[in-house]
C-alpha positions as CSV (number, residue, x, y, z in Angstrom):
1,X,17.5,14.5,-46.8
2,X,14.8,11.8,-47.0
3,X,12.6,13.5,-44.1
4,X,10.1,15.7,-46.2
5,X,7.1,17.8,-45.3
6,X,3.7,15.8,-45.3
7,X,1.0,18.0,-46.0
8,X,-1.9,15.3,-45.8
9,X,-0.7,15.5,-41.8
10,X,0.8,19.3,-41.6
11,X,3.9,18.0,-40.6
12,X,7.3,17.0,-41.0
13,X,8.1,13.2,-41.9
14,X,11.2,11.2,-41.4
15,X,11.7,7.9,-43.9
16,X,14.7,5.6,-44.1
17,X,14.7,3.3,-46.7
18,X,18.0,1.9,-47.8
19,X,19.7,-1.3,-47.9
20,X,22.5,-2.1,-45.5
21,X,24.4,-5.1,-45.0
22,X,22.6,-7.0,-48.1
23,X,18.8,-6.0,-45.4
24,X,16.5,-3.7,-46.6
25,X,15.7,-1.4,-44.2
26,X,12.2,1.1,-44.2
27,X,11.4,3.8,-41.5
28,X,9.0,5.9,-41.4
29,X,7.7,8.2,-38.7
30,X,5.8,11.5,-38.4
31,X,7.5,14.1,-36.4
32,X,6.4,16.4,-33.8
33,X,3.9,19.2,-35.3
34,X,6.0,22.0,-33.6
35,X,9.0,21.1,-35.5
36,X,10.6,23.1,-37.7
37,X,12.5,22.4,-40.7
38,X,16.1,22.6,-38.8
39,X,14.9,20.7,-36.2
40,X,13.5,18.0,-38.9
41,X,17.4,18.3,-40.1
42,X,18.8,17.7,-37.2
43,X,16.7,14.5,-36.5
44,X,16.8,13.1,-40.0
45,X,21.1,13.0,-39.3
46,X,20.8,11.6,-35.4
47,X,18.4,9.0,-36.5
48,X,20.0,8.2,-39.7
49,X,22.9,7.3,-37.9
50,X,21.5,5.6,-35.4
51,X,20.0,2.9,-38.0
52,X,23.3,2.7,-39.7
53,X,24.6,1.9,-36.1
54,X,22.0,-0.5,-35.2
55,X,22.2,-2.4,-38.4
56,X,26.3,-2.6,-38.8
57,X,26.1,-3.6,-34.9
58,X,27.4,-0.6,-33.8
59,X,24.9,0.9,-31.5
60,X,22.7,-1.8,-29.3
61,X,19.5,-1.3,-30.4
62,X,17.1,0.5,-27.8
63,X,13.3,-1.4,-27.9
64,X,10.3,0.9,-27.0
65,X,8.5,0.3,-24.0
66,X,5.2,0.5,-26.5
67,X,6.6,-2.8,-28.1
68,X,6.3,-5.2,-25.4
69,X,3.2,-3.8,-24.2
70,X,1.8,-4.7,-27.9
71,X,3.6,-7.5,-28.0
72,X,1.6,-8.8,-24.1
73,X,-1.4,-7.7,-25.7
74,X,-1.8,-9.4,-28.7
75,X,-0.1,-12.5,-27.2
76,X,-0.7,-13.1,-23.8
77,X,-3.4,-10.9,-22.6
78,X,-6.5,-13.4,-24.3
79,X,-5.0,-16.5,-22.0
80,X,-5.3,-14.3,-19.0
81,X,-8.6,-14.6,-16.6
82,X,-8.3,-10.6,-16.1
83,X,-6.6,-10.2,-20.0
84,X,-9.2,-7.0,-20.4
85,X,-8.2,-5.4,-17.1
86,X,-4.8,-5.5,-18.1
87,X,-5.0,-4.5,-21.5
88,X,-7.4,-1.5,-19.8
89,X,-4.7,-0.7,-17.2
90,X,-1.7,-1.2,-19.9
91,X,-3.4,1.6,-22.0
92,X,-4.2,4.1,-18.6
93,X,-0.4,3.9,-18.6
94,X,0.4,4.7,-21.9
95,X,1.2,8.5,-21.2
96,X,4.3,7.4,-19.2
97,X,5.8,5.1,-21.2
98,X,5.0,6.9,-24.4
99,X,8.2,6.8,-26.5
100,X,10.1,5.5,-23.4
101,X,12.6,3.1,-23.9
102,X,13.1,-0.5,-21.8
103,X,16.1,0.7,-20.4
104,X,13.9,3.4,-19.2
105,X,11.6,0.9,-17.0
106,X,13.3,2.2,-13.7
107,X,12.2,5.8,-14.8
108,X,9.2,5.1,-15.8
109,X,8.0,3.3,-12.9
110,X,9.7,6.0,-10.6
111,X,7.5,9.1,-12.3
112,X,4.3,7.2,-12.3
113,X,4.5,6.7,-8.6
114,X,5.9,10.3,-7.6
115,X,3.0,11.8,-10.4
116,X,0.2,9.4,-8.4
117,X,1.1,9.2,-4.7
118,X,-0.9,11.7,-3.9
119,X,-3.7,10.1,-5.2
120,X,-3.6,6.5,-5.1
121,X,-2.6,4.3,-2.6
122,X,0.7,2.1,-2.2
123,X,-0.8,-1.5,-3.4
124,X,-2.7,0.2,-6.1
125,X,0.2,2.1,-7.8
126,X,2.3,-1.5,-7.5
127,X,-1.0,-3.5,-8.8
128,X,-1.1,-1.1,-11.8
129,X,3.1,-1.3,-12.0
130,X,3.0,-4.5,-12.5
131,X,1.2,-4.7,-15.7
132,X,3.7,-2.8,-17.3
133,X,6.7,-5.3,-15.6
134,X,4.5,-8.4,-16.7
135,X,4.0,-7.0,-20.1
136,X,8.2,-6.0,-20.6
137,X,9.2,-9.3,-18.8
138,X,6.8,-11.5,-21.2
139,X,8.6,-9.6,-24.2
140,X,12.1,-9.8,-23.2
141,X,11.1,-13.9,-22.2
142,X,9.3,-15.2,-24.9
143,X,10.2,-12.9,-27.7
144,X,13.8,-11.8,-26.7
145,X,12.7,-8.4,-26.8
146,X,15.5,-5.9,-24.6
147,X,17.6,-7.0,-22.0
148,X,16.6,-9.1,-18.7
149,X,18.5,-6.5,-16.9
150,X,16.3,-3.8,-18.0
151,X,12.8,-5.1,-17.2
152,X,14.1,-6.8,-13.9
153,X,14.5,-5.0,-10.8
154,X,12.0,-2.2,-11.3
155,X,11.4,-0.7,-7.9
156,X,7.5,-0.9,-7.1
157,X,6.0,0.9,-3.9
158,X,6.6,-1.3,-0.9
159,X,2.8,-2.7,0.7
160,X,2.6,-3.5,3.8
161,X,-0.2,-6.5,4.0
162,X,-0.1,-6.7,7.2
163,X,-4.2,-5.7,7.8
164,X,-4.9,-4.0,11.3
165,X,-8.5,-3.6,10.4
166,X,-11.0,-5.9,11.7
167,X,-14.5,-6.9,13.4
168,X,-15.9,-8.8,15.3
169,X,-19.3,-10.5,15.4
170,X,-21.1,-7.6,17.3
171,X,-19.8,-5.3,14.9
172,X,-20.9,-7.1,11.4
173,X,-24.3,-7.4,13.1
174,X,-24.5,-4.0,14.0
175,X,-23.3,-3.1,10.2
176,X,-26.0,-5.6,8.9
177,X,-29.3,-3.9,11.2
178,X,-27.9,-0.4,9.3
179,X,-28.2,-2.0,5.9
180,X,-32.0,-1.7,4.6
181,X,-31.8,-4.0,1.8
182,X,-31.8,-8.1,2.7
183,X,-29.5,-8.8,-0.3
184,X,-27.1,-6.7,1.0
185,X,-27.4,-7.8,4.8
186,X,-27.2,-11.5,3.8
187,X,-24.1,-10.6,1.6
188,X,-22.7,-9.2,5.0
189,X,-23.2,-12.4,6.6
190,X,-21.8,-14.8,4.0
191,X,-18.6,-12.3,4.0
192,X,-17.8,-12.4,7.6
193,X,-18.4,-16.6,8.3
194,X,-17.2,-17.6,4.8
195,X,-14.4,-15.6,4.0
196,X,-15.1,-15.3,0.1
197,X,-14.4,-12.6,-2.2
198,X,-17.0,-10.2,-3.6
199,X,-16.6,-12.1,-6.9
200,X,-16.8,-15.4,-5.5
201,X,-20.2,-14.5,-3.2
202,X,-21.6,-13.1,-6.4
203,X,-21.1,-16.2,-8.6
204,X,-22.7,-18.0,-6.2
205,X,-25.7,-20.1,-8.2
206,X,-24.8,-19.3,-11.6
207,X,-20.8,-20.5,-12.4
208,X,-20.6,-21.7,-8.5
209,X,-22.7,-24.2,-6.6
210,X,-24.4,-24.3,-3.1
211,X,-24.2,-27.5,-1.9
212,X,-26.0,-28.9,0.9
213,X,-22.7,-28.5,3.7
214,X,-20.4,-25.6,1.3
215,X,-19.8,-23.9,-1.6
216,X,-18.2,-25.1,-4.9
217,X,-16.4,-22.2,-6.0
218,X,-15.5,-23.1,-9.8
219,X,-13.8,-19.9,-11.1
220,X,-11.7,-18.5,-8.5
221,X,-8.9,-15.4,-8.3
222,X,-6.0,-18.1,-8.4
223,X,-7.5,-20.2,-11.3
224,X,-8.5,-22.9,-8.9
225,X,-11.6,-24.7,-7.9
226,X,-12.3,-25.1,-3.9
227,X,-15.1,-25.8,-1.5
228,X,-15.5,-23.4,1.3
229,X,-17.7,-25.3,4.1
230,X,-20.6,-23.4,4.8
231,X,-21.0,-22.1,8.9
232,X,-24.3,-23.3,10.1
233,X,-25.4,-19.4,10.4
234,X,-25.3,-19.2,6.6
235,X,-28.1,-22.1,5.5
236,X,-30.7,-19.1,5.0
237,X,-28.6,-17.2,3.2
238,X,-29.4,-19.9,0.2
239,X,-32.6,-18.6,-0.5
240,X,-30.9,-15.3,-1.7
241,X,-28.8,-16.6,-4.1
242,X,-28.0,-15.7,-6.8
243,X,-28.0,-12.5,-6.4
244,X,-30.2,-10.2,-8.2
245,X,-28.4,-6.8,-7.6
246,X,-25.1,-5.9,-9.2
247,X,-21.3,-6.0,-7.9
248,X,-21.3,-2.2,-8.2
249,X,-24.6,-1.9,-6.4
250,X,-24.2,-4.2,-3.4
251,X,-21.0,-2.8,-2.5
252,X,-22.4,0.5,-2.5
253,X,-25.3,-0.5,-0.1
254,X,-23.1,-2.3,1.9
255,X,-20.6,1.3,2.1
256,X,-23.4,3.3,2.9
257,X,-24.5,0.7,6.2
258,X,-21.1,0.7,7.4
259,X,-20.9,4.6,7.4
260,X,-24.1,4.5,9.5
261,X,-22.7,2.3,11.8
262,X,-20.3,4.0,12.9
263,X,-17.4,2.3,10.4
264,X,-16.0,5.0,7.8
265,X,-12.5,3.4,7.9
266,X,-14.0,-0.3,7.1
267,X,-13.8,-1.6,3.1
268,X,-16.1,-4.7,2.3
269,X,-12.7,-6.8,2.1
270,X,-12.1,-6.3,5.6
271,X,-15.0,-9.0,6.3
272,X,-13.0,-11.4,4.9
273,X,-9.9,-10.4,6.8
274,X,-12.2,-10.8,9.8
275,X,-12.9,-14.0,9.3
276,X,-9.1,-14.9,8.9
277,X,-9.1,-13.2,12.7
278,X,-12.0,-14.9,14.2
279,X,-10.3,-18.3,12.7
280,X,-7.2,-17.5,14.2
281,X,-8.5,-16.4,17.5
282,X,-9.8,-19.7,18.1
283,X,-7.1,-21.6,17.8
284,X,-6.8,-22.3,14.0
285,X,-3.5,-22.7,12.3
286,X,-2.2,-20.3,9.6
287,X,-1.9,-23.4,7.4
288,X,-5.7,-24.2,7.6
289,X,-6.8,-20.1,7.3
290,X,-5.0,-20.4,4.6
291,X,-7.0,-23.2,3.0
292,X,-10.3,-21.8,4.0
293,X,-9.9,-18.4,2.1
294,X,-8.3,-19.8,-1.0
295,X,-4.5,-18.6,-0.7
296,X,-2.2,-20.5,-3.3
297,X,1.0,-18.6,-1.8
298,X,1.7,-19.2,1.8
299,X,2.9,-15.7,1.6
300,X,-0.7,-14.3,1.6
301,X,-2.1,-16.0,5.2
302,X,1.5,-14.8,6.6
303,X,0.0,-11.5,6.7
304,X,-1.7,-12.5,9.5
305,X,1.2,-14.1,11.3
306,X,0.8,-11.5,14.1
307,X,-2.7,-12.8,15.1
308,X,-1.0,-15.8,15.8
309,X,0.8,-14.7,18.2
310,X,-1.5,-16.4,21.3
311,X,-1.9,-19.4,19.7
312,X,1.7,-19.9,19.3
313,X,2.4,-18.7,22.9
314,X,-0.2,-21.5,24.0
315,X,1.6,-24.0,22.0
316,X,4.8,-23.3,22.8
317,X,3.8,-24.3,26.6
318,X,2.7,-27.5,25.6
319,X,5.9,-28.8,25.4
320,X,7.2,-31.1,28.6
């Protein structure tokens, strides 16, 4: 049999090297160390035959999960704005798709969420998910790697965006007095009566501009420039920027004043859903929300449909 003991490894090697249908054809792969020489055998004639079935067209060839993730990587991942977080989250992953096949998406995606329930939550299990269906749909797409029907499909956690978890101006004032360090206080402000993102807020007067009635936000989560007008409250927040503390660092001062406020439950991107509410509250239409915080899918401000719910009772009575 061609599969051989490798000593330079201390274990058994399968190669293929033969020439079918006028293609030469060369396999090579280390085994598992456990393995024993019958076990080596009994590979060495299941694979064998496999090739000689893939080859003559016999057997559809299976494509490893493991190739369409290289395949996104080394393609796709460099035009992305978060490339390295996906290449980062792509390898996290790699125990579960380890020698799994693209048929075996479903599977896949089905252990990883059962394994991590426990510890993750819902939209976190789907963010990281979805790598690994962007990665196999990019493959099977522009590289006709697999099968459409094996890389569409894949079940992901259902998230319910629907946020129930909001303040009001009392509250982010309150939150602000509990926070020692004027960075983070003014930080605070600019969340609640802007609606920005962390990142946004912290690119403020390096890749973004202040301007004398907004902000010029020039590298955004959707790709997309856009000027949020700047509430009246916010003109002393200028002399602040840019800020001199870290992402990590403000968010952590900002955790510690809510928990001494009284507001254990509240994340930092609440403040922005907040603002969403206070908009809404006074009479502002999901279309314009929308346009305020950034959203390129009209899907995203729908999750705040159910705020609405006054202001469309109030419009509703309009009519004569």
């Amino acid at each position: 049999m061609p599969t051989h003991y490798d000593s330079r490894n201390n274990r058994w090697r399968y190669k293929f090297n033969q020439v079918i249908n006028g293609q030469r054809v060369r396999v090579s792969k280390l085994l598992p160390k456990a393995w024993n020489r019958d076990q080596a055998k009994v590979f060495d004639q299941a694979e064998t035959a496999r090739i000689f079935g893939v080859a003559t067209g016999a057997i559809k060839a299976r494509i490893l999960i493991q190739t369409a993730v290289d395949l996104y990587v080394d393609y796709r991942c460099d035009e992305l704005k978060n490339g390295d977080g996906a290449t980062k989250e792509l390898a996290r992953l790699f125990p579960y798709y380890d020698g799994r096949f693209l048929d075996e998406l479903s599977d896949v995606a089905r252990e990883y969420t059962d394994a991590e329930r426990e510890r993750l939550a819902p939209a976190s299990i789907r963010n990281k998910l979805s790598y690994l269906r962007a990665a196999c749909r990019y493959a099977q797409k522009e590289h006709g790697i697999g099968d459409k029907n094996d890389v569409h499909g894949v079940a992901l956690p259902v998230v319910k965006n629907g946020r129930q978890v909001y303040v009001q101006r009392a509250d982010m004032i309150r939150i602000a007095r509990a926070c020692e360090d004027r960075q983070a206080r003014a930080l605070i402000r600019l969340a609640f009566y802007s609606g920005m993102r962390l990142g946004e807020m912290v690119d403020l007067g390096r890749n973004s501009d202040v301007l004398d009635d907004g902000f010029l936000l020039r590298d955004t989560k959707n790709g997309e420039s856009r000027i949020v007008p700047m509430h009246p409250r916010l003109r002393v927040v200028g002399r602040f920027l840019p800020f001199s503390h870290s992402k990590v660092w403000l968010q952590r001062l900002i955790r510690r004043a809510m928990d001494a406020a009284g507001f254990p439950a509240l994340h930092f991107h609440d403040l922005r859903h907040s603002t969403a509410s206070a908009l809404i509250n006074s009479d502002v239409s999901l279309h314009v929300v929308g346009a305020v915080l950034g959203h390129k899918d009209p899907r995203s401000t729908a999750r705040y449909a159910h705020l609405a719910r006054g202001t469309l009772n109030a419009t509703i009575r309009k009519i004569r």
